[in-house]
N, C-alpha and C positions, 0 to 999 in steps of 0.2 A: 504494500500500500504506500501510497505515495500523500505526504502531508503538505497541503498549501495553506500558508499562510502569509496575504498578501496586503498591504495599508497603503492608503494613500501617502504620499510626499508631500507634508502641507509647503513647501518653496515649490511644487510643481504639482498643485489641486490641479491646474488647468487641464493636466494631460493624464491624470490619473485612469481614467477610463482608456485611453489609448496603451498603456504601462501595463493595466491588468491583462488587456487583450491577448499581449504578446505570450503571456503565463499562461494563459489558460489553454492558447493555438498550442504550446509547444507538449502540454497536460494531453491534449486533444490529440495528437499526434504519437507522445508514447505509448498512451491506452490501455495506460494499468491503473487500478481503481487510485481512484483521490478522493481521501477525505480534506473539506474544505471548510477553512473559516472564512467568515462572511467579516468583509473589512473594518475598519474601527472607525471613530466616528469625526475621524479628523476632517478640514478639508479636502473636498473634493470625492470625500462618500458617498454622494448620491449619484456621481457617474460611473464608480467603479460599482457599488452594489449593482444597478442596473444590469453592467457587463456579467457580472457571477450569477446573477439571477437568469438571466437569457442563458447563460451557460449551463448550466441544472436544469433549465425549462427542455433543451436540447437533447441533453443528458447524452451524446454520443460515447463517453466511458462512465464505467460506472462512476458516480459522485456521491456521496451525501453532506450536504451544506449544514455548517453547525454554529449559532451565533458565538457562543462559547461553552466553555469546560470548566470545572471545579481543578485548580492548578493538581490536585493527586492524580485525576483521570489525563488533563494534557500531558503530562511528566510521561503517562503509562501511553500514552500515545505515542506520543514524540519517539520514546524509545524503542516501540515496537515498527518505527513506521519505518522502510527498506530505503527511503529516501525525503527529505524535506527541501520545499523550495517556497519561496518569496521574500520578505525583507525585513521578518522578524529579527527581534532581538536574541529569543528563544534558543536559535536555532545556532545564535552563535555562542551562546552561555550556557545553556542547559543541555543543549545537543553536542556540546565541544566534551562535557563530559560525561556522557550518555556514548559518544563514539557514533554520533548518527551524521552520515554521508550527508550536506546540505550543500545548494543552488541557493547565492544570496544574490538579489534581484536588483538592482538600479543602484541609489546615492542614500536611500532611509540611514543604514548603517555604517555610512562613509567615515573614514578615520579610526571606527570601532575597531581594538586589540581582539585577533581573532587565533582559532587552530586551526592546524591541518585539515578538520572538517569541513571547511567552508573552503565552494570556488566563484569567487565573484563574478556577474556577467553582467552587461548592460540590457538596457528593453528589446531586447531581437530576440524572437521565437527561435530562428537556428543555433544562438549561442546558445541560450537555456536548455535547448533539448540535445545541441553535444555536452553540456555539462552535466545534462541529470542521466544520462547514460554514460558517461563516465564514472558520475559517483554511484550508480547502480556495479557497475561494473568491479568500483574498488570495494565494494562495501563497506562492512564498519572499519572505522578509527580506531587505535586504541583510546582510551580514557586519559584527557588533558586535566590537568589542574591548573590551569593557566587563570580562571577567575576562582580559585579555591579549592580544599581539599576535603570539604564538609567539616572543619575541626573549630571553624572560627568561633561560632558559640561559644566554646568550652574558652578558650584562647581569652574572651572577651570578658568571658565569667571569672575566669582565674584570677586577671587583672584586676578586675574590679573587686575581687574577693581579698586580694594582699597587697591593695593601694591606701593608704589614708591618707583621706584627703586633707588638707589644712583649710579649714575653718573656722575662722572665728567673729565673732559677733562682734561689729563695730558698732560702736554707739556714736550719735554725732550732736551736741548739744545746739 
């Protein structure tokens, strides 16, 4: 299964509907099931939703469109899914250490510290669908710690637990 999840660029609302177009041709063309979140409510939402909604109306691979998920069930997604592509955050934080193969779509994520998991393409259907068949192809990652090891809680706890702080009560007449 394949996970999209795709937002508009509010610095480029104007063309957001033409952005998703190119994800969902290149979706349309590999034709392995995609599950699909329906975009966030940035601008330029009301021309990409349209675009996803014609797309599901069409339904030429399998889809099922989903507004969202309780973050335990995305996690369980995400990591199950053979491949991710759009311009989530997700996909380079949670999937970087989940080892999940991701297509990061357009400028949403630009500058963002990324892994070996993610291969950047710009809005062109042929780049996106030689990327998502490459990263079909490599499959999983190993597991990055590059935004953390899951220990920082504790790390934070400790600190706080054999810090004193200096305070003290100033009076000021």
């Amino acid at each position: 299964m394949c996970l999209c999840s795709r937002h508009p660029v509010t610095t480029e609302h104007d063309q957001a509907g033409e952005h998703i177009k190119e994800t969902l041709h290149a979706l349309e063309e590999l034709g392995m099931p995609v599950l699909l979140f329906a975009p966030n409510i940035d601008a330029g939402t009301d021309a990409a939703t349209r675009i996803v909604r014609d797309f599901v109306a069409r339904n030429t691979v399998p889809v099922k469109l989903f507004k969202s998920f309780t973050s335990e069930d995305f996690y369980r997604v995400l990591h199950g899914a053979a491949v991710a592509v759009g311009n989530s955050s997700s996909f380079i934080r949670e999937g970087s250490y989940l080892g999940v193969p991701a297509v990061l779509v357009g400028n949403r994520q630009q500058g963002r510290e990324r892994a070996d998991n993610i291969i950047e393409v710009s809005y062109d259907k042929e780049k996106i669908l030689v990327a998502l068949k490459r990263q079909l192809e490599h499959g999983r990652y190993p597991q990055s710690s590059l935004y953390g090891d899951g220990t920082a809680a504790k790390k934070i706890a400790d600190i706080l637990a054999t810090t004193t702080p200096n305070v003290q009560k100033k009076f000021v007449d």
